[in-house]
C-alpha positions as CSV (number, residue, x, y, z in Angstrom):
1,X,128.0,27.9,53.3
2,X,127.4,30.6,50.4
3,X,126.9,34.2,51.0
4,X,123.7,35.2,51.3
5,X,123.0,38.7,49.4
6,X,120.1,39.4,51.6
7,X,122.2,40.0,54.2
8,X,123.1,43.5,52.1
9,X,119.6,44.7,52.7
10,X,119.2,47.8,54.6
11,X,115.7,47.9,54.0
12,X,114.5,45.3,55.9
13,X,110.6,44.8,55.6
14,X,108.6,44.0,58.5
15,X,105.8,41.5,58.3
16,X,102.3,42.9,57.5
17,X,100.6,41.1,60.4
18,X,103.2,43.2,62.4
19,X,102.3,46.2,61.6
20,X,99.2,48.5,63.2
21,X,97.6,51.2,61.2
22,X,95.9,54.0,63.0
23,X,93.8,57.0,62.6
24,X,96.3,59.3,62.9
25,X,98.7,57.6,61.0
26,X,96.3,58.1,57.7
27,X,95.4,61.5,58.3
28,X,99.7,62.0,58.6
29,X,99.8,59.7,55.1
30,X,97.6,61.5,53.4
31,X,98.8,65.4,54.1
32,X,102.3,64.0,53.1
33,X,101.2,62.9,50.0
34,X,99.1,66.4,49.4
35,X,102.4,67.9,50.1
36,X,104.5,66.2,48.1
37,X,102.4,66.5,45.0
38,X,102.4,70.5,45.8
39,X,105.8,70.6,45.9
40,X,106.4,68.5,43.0
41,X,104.0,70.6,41.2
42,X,106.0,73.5,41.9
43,X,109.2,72.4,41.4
44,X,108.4,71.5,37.6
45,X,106.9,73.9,36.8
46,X,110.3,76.6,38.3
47,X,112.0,73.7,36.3
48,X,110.1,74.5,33.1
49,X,109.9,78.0,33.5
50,X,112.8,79.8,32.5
51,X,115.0,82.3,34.6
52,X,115.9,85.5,33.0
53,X,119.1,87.5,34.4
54,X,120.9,90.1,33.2
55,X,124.2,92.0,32.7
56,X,126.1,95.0,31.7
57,X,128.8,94.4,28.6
58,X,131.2,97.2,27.1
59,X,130.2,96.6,23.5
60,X,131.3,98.6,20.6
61,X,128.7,99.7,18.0
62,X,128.6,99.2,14.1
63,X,128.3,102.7,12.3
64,X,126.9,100.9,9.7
65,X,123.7,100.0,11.4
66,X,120.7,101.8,11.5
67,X,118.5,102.1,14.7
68,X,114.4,102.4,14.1
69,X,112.5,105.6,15.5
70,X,109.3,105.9,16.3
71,X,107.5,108.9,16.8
72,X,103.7,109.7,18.2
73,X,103.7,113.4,19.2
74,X,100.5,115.9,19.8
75,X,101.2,119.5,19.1
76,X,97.9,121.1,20.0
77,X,98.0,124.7,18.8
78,X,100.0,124.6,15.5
79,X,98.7,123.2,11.8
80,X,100.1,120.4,10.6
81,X,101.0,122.4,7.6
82,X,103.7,124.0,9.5
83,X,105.2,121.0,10.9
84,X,107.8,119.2,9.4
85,X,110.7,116.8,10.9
86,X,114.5,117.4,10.6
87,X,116.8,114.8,10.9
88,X,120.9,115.5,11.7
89,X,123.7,113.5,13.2
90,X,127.7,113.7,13.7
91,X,128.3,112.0,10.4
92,X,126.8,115.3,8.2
93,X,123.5,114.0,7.2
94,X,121.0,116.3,7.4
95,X,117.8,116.3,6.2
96,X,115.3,119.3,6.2
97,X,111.0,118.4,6.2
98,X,111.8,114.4,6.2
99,X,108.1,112.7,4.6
100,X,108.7,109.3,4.4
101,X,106.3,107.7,6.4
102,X,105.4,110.8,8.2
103,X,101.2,111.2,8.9
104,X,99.9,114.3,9.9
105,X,96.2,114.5,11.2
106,X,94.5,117.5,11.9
107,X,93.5,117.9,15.4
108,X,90.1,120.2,16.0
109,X,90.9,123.8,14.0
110,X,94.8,124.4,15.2
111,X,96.2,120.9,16.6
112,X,98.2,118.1,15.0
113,X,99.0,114.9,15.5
114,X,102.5,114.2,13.8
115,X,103.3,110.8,13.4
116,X,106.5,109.2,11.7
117,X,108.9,106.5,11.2
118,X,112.5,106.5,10.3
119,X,116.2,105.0,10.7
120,X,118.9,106.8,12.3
121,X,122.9,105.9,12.5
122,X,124.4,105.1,15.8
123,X,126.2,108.1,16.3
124,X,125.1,111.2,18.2
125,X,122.6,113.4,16.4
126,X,119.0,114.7,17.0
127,X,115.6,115.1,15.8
128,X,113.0,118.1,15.8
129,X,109.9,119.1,14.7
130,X,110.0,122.5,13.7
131,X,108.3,125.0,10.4
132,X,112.5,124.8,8.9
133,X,111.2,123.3,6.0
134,X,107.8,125.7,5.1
135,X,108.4,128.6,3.1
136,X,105.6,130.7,4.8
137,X,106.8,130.7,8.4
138,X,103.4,130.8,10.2
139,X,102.3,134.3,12.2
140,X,102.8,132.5,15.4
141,X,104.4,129.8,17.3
142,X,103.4,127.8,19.9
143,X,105.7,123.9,20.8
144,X,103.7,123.1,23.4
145,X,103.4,119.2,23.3
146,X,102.1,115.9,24.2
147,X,104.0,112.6,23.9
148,X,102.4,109.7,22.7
149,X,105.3,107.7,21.9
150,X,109.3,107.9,21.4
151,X,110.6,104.7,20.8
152,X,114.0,102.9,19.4
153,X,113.9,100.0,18.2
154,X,111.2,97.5,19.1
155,X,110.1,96.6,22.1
156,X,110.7,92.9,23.8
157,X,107.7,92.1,25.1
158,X,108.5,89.2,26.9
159,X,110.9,91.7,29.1
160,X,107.5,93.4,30.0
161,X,105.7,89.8,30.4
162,X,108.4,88.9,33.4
163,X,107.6,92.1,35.0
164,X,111.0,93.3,34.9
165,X,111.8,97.4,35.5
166,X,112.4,98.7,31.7
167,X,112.6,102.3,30.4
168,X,111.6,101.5,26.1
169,X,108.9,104.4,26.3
170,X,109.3,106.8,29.1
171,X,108.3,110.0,27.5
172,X,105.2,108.3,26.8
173,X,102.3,110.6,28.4
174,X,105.0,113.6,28.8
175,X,102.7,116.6,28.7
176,X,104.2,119.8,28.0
177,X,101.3,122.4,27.7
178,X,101.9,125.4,30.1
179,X,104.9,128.4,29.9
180,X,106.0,130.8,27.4
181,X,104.7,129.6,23.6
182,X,108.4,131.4,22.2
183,X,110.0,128.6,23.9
184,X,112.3,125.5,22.3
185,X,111.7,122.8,23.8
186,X,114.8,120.5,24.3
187,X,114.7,116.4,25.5
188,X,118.6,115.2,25.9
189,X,118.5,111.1,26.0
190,X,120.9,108.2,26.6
191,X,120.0,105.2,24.8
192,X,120.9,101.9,26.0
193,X,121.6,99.5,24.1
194,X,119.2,95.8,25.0
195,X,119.5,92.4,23.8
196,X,117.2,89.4,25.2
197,X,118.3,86.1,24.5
198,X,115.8,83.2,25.2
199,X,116.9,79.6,26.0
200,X,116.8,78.7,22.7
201,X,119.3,81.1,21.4
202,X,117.2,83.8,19.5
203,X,118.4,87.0,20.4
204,X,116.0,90.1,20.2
205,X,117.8,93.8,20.0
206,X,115.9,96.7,21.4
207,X,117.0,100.5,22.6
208,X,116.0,101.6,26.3
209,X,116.7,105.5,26.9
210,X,116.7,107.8,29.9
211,X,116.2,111.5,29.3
212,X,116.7,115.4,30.6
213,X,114.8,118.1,29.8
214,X,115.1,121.9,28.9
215,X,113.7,124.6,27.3
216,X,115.1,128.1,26.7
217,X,114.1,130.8,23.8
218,X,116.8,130.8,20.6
219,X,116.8,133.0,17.8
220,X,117.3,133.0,13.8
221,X,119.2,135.4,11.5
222,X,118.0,138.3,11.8
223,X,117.6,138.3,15.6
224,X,113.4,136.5,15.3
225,X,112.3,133.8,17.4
226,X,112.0,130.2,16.2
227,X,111.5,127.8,18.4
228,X,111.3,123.6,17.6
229,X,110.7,120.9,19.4
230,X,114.3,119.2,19.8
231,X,115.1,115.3,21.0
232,X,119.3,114.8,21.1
233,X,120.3,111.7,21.5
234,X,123.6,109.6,21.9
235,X,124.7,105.8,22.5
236,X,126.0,104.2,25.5
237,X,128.8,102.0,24.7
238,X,127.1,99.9,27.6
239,X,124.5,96.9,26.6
240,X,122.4,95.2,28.9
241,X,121.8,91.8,28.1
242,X,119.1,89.5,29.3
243,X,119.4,86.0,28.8
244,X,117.6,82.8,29.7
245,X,118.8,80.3,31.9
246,X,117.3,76.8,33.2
247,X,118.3,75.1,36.2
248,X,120.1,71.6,35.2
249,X,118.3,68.2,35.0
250,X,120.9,67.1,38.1
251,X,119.4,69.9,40.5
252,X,115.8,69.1,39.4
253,X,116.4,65.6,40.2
254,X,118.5,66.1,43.6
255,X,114.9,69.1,44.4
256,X,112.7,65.8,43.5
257,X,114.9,63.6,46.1
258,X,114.9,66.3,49.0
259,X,111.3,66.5,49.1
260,X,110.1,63.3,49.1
261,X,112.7,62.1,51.6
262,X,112.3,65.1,53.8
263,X,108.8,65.0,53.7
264,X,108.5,60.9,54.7
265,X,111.3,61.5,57.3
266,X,109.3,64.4,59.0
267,X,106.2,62.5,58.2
268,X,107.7,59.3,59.9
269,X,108.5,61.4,63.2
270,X,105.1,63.2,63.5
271,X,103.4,60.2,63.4
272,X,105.5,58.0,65.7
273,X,105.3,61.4,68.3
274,X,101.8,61.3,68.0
275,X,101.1,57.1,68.2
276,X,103.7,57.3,71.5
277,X,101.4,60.5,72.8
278,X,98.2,58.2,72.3
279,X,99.4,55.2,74.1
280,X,100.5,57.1,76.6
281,X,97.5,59.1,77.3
282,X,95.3,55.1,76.8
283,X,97.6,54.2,80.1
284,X,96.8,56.7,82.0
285,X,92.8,56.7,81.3
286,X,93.6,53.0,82.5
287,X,96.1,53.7,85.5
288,X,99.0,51.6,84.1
289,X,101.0,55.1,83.1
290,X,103.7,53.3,85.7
């Protein structure tokens, strides 16, 4: 006698005249397919939809580089033919009245808005606006400020797309209007370097920064007030790096497995609870319960 390789079958099939469908049994049938098709549905598309993390790496900076810098500043009682930009850093540059894409526009009869773009090195240094490079100082002075925009770099907008806590702009709407008008004005900031790497490798760099603030009175040769508008900066060795990640094919699959099973197995035992609750309450409306 030959072996029989239906005897393997552990899913043995019961003949259709056998079986009994019932009410309740479609309304089960039909939420567990509803569910399963939300569930799917949601799966794929956390499948499909990439997961960003992040961490902190010790990495040394290249000299050589140059960071972008932004700048979109209101100064609302001094002419913008006072104002001028001075750039310095650690490395002896230093450069007085910097013009290179610097826009001044004339704000009512005394403001300015002073706009301007340039690199700097990555090593400490700073930035003011200031009347150093006029050579009629104006009669009076008066920093008081309004900050549009102080920005390093360019910012990755898909970091502000996933909603995540970032710190590109944070002196933006930094108002500065009120106290004495012989005062320096002085912002200290740590920038941070940021890389974002999506899941196809491409790898975005941008600077966040976090920032102090002070002012206090200084004086020139020859003992006269000159106040400026200072931001001193310096880089943190530390980068913070965001990546993309994607959950493998293997745990999609296994997801896709789980759901179906576990809902048809929970599906299986509702209904059989409720078909045994249904025959049992037809007894007793008949009086065989016993």
């Amino acid at each position: 006698m030959g072996f029989d390789i239906k005897r393997m079958d552990i899913y043995r099939k019961v003949p259709k005249d056998l079986t009994q469908p019932t009410v309740t049994g479609a309304i089960v049938s039909i939420c567990c397919v509803v569910f399963i098709v939300f569930m799917l549905g949601t799966e794929f598309m956390y499948f499909i939809s990439p997961d960003i993390s992040s961490e902190l790496v010790v990495q040394n900076s290249d000299p050589t580089e140059r960071i972008p810098v932004k700048i979109n500043i209101t100064i609302p009682r001094m002419k913008c033919e006072f104002l001028g930009i001075d750039i310095q850093d650690d490395m002896g540059r230093h450069e007085v009245g910097f013009v290179e894409n610097t826009v001044k526009t004339p704000i009512g009869e005394e403001g300015c808005l002073f706009e301007a773009k340039f690199h700097i090195n990555k090593i400490p240094g700073n930035f003011h606006l200031s009347t150093h490079s006029v050579d009629v100082q104006p009669d009076s002075f008066d920093f008081a400020h309004e900050i549009n925009e102080i920005s390093f770099g360019s910012k990755i907008k898909k970091i502000s797309s996933k909603n995540i806590r970032s710190s590109f702009n944070p002196l933006k709407d930094r108002s500065k209007v009120d106290g004495n008008s012989l005062e320096s004005h002085e912002y200290v900031m740590r920038v941070v370097p940021t890389t974002y790497e999506d899941i196809s490798g491409t790898k975005l760099v941008a600077y966040q920064y976090t920032y102090a603030y002070r002012s206090h009175i200084s004086f020139g040769h020859g003992g006269r007030v000159i106040p400026a508008l200072w931001f001193k900066y310096d880089l943190n060795p530390i980068t913070v790096r965001y990546h993309e990640t994607r959950p493998p094919i293997y745990h999609f699959l296994t997801t896709v497995c789980a759901i179906v099973g576990g809902t048809f197995t929970v599906a299986g035992i509702i209904d059989s609870c409720l078909f045994s609750a249904t025959e049992i309450f037809k007894k007793f409306e008949i009086g065989k319960l016993n």
